[in-house]
N, C-alpha and C positions, 0 to 999 in steps of 0.2 A: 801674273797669274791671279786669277780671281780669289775672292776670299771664298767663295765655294768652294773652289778646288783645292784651296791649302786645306780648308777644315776635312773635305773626304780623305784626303792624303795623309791627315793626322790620325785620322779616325780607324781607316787603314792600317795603317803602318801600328798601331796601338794592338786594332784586331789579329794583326798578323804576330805578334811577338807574344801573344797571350797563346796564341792555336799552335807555335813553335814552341811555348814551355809546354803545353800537352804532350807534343811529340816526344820530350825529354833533350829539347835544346837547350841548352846554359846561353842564357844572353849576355853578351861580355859588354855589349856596348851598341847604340844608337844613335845615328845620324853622324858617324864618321867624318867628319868635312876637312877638307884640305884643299891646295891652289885648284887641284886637277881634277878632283871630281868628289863625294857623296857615296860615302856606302848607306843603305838605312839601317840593315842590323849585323854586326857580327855575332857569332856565336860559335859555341864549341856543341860539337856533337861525335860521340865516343872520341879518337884519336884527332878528328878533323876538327881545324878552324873552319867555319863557314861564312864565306863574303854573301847576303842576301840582298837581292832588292825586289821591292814590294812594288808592286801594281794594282792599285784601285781605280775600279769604275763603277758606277752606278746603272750600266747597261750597255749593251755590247754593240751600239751604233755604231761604235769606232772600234768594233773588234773587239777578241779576246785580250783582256790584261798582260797579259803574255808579250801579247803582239808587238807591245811597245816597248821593248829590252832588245833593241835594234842594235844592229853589230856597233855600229858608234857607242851605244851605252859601253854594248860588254866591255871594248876597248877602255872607256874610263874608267868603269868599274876594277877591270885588271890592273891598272896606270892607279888606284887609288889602292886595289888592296895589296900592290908593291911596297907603296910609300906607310902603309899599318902596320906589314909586317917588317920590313927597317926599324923603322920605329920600336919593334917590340918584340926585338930579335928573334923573328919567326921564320928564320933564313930556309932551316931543315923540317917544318912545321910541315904536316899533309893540311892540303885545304881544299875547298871546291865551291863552288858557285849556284848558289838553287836559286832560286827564283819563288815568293809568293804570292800566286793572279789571288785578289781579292773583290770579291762583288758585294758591294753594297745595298742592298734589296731594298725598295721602298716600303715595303709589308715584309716581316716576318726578320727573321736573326740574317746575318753575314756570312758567306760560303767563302769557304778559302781551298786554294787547290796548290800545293807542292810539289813542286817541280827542281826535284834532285839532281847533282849536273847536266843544268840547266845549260851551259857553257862550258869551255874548258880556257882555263886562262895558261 
């Protein structure tokens, strides 16, 4: 991966957890990593843990941000946020899956769009 893309991804993933405590998300944690896959944010929201993963692009040649949380993600994503909540005995825990598209604008501030179960794991 280019070092363009890591720095949008970082840039991203930074803008999305800033516009997630707007919303009155508690950020537990970031960049989740284990064998099987990458969560980018957990968080708590009222009663729910939230598994998120963020999507930036800087223009929608290759579609909406969205687009690319392709049922193989979700599958890892679920397979990763199994193995968080073992980990952190969230056996009875409610949780759900959003999704953050985020656009990177060449001119002017970053647009973020939230997408509440986004999936269902």
């Amino acid at each position: 991966m280019s070092n363009y893309r890591i720095s949008l991804g970082r840039r991203g993933e930074l803008f999305a957890a800033q516009y997630l405590e707007r919303l009155g998300y508690r950020i537990i944690e970031q960049n989740f990593r284990v064998k099987c896959g990458e969560i980018d944010i957990i968080a708590r929201e009222d009663d729910y843990t939230v598994f998120i993963e963020v999507k930036t692009r800087s223009g929608t040649g290759f579609g909406h941000p969205a687009e690319a949380v392709t049922h193989h993600k979700q599958q890892q994503i679920i397979k990763t946020a199994l193995v968080y909540m073992s980990q952190n005995n969230l056996h009875e825990a409610p949780v759900r899956f959003d999704v953050v598209a985020v656009m990177m604008k060449k001119s002017g501030p970053p647009g973020a769009e939230l997408i509440r179960n986004a999936f269902v794991g």
